[in-house]
Backbone as a ProteinNet text record, in pm:
[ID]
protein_1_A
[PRIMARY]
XXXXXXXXXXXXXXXXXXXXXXXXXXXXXXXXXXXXXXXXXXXXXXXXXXXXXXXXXXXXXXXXXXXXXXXXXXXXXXXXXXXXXXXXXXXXXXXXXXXXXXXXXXXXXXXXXXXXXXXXXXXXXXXXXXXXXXXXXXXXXXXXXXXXXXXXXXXXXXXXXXXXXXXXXXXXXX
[TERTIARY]
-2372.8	-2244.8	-2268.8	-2214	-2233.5	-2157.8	-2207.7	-2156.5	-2060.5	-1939.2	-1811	-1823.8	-1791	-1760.1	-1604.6	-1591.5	-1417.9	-1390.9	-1257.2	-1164.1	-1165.7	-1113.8	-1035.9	-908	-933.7	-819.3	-658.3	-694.4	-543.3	-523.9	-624.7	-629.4	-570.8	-645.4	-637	-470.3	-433.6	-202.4	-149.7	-194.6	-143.3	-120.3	-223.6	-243.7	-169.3	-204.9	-105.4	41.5	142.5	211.5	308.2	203.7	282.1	224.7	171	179.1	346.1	314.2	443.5	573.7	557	653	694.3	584.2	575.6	628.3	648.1	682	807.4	899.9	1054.7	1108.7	1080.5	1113.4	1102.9	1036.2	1052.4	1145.3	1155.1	1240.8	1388.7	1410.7	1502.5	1544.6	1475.1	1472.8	1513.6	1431.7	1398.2	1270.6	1320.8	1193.2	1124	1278.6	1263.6	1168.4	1186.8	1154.2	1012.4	1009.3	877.1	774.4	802.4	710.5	687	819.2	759.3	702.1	729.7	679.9	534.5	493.3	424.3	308.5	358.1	227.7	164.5	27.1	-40.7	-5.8	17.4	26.5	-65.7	-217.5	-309.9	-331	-239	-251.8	-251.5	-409.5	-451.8	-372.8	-316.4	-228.9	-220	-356.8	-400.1	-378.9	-314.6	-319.9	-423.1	-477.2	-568.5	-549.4	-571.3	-580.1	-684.1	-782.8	-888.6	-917.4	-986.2	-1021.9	-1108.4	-1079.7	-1131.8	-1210.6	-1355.1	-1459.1	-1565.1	-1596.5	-1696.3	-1864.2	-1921.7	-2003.8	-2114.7	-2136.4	-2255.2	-2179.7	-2063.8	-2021.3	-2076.3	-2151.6	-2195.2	-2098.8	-2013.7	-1944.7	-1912.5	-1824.8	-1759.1	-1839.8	-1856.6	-1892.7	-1785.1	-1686.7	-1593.6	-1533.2	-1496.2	-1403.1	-1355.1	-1405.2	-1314.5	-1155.7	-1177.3	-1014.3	-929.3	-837.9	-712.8	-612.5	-604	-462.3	-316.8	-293.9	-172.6	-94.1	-130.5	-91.9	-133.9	-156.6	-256.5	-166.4	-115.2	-31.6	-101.3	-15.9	-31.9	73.3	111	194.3	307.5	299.4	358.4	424.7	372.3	404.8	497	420	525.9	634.4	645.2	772	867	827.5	911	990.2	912.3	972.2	1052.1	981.6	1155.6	1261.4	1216.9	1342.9	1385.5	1377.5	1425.4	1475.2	1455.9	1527.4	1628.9	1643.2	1750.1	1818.8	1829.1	1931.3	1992.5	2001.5	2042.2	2037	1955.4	1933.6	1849.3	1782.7	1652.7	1732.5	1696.5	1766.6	1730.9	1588.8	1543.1	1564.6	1622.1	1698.9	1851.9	1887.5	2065.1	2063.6	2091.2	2153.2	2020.1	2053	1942.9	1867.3	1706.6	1591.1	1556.1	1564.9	1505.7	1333.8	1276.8	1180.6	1130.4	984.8	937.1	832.9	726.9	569.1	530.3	415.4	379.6	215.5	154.3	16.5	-60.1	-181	-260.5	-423.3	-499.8	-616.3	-669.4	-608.8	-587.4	-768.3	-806.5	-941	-925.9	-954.6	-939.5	-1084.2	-1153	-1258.8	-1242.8	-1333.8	-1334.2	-1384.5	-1327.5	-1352.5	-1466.1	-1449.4	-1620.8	-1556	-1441.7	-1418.1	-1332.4	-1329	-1246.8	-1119.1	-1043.4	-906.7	-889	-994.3	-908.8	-983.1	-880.6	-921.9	-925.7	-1015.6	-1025.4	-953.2	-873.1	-768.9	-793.5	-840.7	-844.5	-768.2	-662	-597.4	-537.3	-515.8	-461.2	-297.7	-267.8	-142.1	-21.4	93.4	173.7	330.2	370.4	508.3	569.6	716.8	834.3	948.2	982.8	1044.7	1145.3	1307.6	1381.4	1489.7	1538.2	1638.4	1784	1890.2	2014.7	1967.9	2026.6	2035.2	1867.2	1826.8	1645.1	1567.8	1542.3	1416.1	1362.7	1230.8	1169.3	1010	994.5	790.4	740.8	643	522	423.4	383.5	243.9	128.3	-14	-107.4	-175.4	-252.9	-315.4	-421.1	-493.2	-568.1	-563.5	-551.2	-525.9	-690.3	-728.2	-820.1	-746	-731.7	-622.7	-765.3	-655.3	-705	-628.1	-595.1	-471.4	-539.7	-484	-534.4	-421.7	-482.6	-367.7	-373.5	-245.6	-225.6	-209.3	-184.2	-168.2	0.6	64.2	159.3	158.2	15	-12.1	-11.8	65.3	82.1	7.3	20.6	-99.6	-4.3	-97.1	-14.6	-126	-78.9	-158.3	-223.1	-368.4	-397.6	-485	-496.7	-600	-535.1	-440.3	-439.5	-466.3	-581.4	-623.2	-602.5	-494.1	-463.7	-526.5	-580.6	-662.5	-580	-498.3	-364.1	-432.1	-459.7	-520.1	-532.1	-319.5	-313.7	-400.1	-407.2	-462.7	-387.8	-290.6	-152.2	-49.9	13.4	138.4	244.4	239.1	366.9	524.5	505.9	633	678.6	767.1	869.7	773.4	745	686.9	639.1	529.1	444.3	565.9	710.7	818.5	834.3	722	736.7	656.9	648.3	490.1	471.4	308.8	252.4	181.1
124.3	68.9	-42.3	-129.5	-250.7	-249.5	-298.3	-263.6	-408.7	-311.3	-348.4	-398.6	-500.3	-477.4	-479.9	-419	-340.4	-491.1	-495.4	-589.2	-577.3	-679.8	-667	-554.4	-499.5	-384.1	-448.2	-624.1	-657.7	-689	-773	-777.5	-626.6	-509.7	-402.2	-395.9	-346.6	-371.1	-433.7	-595.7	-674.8	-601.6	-589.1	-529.2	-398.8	-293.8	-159.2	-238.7	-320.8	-295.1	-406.7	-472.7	-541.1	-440.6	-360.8	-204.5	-168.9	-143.7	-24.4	-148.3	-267.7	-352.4	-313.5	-366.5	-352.7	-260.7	-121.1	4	32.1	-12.6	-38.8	-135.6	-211	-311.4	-287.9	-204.3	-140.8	-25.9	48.9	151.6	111.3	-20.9	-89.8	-145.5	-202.4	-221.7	-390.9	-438.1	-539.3	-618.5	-571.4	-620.8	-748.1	-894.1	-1005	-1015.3	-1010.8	-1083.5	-998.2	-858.9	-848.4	-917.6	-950.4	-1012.4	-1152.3	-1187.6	-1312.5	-1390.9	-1271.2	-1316.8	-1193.4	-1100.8	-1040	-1038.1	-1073.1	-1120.5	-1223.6	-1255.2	-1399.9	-1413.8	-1533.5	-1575.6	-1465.3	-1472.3	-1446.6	-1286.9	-1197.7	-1079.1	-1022.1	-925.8	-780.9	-639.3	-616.5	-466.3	-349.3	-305.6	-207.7	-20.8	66.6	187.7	251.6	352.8	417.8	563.6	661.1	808.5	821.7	904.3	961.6	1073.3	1088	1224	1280	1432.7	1504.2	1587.9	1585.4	1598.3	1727.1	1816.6	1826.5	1750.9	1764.9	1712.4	1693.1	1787	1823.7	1809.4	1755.6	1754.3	1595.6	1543.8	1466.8	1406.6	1448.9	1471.1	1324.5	1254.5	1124.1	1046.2	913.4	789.2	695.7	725.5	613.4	643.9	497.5	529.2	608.8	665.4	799.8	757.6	600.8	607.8	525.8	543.2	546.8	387.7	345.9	268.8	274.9	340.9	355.4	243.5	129.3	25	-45.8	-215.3	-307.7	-437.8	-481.9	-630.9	-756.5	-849.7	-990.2	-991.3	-1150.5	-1201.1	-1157.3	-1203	-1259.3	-1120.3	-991.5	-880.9	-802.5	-821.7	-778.4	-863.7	-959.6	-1055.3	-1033.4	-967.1	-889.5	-776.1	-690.3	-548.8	-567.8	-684.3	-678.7	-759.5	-796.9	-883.6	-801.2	-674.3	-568.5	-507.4	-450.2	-358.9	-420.2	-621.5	-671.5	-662.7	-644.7	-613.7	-516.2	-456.3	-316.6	-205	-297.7	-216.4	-106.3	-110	7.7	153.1	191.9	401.7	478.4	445.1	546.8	501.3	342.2	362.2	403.5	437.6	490.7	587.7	724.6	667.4	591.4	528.6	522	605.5	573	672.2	646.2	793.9	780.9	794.9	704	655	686.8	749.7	750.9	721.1	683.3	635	644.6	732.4	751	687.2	638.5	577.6	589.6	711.4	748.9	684.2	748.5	693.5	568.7	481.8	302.7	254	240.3	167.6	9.3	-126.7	-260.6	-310.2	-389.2	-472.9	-564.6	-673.9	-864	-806	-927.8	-963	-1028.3	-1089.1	-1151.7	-1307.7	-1311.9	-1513.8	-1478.9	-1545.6	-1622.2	-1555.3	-1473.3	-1464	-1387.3	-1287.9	-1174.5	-1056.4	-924.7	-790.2	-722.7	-638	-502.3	-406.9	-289.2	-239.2	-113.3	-8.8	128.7	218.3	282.9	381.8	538.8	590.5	741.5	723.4	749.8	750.1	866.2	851.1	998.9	894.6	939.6	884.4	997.1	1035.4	1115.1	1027.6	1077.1	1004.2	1126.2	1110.8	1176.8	1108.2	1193.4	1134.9	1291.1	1204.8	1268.8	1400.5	1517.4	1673	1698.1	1757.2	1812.2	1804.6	1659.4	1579.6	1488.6	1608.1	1551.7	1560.4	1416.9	1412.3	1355.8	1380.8	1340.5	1291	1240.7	1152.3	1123.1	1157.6	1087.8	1013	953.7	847.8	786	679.5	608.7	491.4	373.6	251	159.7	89.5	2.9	-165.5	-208.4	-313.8	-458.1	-587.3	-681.2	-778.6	-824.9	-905.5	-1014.7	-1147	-1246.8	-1326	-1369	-1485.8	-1602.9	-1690.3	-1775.7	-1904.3	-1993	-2166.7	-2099	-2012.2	-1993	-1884.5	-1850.9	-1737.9	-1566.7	-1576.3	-1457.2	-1390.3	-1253	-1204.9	-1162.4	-1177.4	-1166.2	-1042.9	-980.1	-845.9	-981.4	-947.4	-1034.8	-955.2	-813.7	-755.2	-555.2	-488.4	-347.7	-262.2	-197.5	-64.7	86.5	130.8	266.1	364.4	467.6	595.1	714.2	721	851.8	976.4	1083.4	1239.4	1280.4	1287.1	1358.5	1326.4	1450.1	1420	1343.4	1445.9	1395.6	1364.4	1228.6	1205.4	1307.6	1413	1549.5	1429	1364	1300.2	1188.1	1121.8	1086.1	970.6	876.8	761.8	707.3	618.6	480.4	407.3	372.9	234.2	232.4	250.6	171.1	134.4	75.3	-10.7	83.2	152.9	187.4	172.3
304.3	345.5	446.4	461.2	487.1	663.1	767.3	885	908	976.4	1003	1159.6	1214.3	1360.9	1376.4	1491.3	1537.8	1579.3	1610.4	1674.5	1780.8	1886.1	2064.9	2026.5	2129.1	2093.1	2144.9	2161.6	2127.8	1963.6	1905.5	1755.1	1699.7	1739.1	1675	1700	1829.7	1846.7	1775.1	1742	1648.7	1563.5	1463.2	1298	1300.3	1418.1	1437.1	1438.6	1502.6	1504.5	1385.5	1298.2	1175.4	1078.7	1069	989.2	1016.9	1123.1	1174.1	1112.3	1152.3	1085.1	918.6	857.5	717.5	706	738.8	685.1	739.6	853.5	872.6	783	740.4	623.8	512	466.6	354.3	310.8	436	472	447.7	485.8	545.6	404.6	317	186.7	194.1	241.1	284.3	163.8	33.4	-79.7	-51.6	-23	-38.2	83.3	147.8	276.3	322.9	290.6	275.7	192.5	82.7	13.2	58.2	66.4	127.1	300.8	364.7	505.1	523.5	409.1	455.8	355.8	246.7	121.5	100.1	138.9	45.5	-77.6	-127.2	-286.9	-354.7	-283.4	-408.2	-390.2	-339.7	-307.3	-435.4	-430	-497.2	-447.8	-535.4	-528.9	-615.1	-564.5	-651.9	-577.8	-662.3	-661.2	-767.1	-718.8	-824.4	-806	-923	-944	-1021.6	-900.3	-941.3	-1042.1	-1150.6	-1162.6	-1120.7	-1115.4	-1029.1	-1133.3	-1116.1	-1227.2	-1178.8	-1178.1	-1121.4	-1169.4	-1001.9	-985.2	-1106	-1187.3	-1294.4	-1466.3	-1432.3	-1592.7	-1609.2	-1701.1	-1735.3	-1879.7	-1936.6	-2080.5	-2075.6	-1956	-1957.5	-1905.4	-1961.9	-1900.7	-1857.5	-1868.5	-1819.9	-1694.8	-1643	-1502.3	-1466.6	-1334.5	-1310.2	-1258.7	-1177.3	-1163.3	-1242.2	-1249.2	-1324.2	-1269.3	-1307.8	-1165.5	-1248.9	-1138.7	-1154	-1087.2	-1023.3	-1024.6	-1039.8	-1072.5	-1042.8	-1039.9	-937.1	-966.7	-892.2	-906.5	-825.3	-772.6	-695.8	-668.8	-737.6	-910.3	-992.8	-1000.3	-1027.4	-1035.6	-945.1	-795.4	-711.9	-671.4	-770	-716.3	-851.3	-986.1	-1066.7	-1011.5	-959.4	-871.4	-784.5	-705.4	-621.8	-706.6	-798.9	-858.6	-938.3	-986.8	-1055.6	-970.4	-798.7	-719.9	-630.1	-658.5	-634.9	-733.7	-844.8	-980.6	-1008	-926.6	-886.4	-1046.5	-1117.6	-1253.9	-1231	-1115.5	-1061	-1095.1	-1181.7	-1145.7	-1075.5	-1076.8	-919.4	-807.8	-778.4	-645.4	-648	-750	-738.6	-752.5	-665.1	-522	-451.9	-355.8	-256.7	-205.2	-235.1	-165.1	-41.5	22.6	160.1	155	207.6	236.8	386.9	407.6	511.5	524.3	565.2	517.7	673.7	723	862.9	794.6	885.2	925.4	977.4	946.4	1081.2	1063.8	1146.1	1123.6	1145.5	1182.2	1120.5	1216.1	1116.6	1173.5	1143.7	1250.3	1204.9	1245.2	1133.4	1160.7	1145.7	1184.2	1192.3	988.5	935.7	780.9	742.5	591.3	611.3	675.9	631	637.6	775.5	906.3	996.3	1012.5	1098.4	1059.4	964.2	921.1	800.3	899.5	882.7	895.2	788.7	791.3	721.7	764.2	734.2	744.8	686.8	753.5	686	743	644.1	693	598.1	684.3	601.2	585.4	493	482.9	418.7	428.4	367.9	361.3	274.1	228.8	227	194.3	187.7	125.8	21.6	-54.8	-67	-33.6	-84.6	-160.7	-288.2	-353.1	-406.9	-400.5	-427.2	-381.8	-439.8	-347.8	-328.6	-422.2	-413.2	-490.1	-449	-518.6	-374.4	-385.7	-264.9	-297.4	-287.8	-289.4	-177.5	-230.6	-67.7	-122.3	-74.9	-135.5	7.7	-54.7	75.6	-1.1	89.8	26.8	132.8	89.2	174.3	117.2	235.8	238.7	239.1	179.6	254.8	236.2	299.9	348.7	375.9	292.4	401	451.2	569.1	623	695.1	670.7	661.7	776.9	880.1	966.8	886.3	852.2	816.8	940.1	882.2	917.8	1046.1	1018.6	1122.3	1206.7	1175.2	1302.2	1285.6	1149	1147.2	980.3	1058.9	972.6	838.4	699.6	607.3	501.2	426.8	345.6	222.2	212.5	69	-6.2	19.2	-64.1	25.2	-73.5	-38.8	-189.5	-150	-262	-191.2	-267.6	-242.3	-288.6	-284.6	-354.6	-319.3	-460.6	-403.8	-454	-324	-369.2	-478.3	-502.3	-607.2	-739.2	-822.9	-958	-1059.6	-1090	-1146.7	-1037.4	-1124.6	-1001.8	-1037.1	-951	-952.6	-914.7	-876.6	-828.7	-975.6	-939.1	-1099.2	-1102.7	-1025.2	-1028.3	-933.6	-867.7	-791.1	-762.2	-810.2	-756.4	-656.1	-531.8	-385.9	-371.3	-279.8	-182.9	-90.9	-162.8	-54.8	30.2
[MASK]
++++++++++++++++++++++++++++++++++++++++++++++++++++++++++++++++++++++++++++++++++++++++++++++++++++++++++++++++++++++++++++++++++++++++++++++++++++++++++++++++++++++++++++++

């Protein structure tokens, strides 16, 4: 594994607290304006589900993970343009959304102005009477300061526990 050096632990507040941003704005359902004040153009947005193999079965050669997401730009600027159309069904009624953030490790990147971004994560998603999921996950993040100072996501890969997604669907940003 390739060695990381940590941030000034003001860099590190920064990145902690446009996390904590990102995730009231989403809450907030704030699609547009997240994407566009918080995504690079050329942003990688990948979720993956592992299988869970044991160690000595040799039977498969193929990828153990799965993605259960993989977009661009182009992609996550469909999604929110589908959950502004209010055609979305799994947001009617409206889902309550919670996403807490622990763990958060930040390193200097390879280029100038980008961090590395590792974190643990857990969502809570509730909808109409009792439909309630949870999801954990782990983040490895990369956020990039731009030409106006502020740091923007251009590379997040999620690795969600679960085996199977027990929950209805992936339609948030995790």
């Amino acid at each position: 594994m390739e060695e990381l050096n940590p941030v000034t632990h003001e860099v590190y507040i920064e990145v902690q607290q446009r996390l904590f941003q990102e995730t009231r704005m989403l809450r907030e359902e704030r699609w547009r304006e997240w994407l566009e004040t918080m995504v690079e153009k050329d942003i990688v947005y990948r979720a993956i589900v592992s299988q869970l193999r044991f160690r000595k079965d040799n039977r498969y050669t193929g990828d153990k993970d799965v993605p259960s997401l993989d977009e661009n730009w182009a992609g996550l600027d469909r999604r929110v343009a589908q959950m502004e159309s209010g055609m979305q069904w799994t947001a009617d009624p409206a889902e309550r959304i919670r996403h807490f953030i622990t763990n958060l490790e930040v390193f200097e990147g390879k280029n100038p102005n980008e961090y590395v971004v590792y974190s643990n994560c857990q969502t809570v998603r509730n909808r109409r009477v009792y439909e309630e999921m949870t999801y954990c996950y782990g983040r490895n993040d990369v956020w990039r300061r731009g030409a106006d100072g502020k740091l923007r996501l251009t590379r997040r890969e999620v690795d969600v526990d679960e085996r199977f997604v027990s929950g209805k669907n992936h339609n948030f940003p995790m």
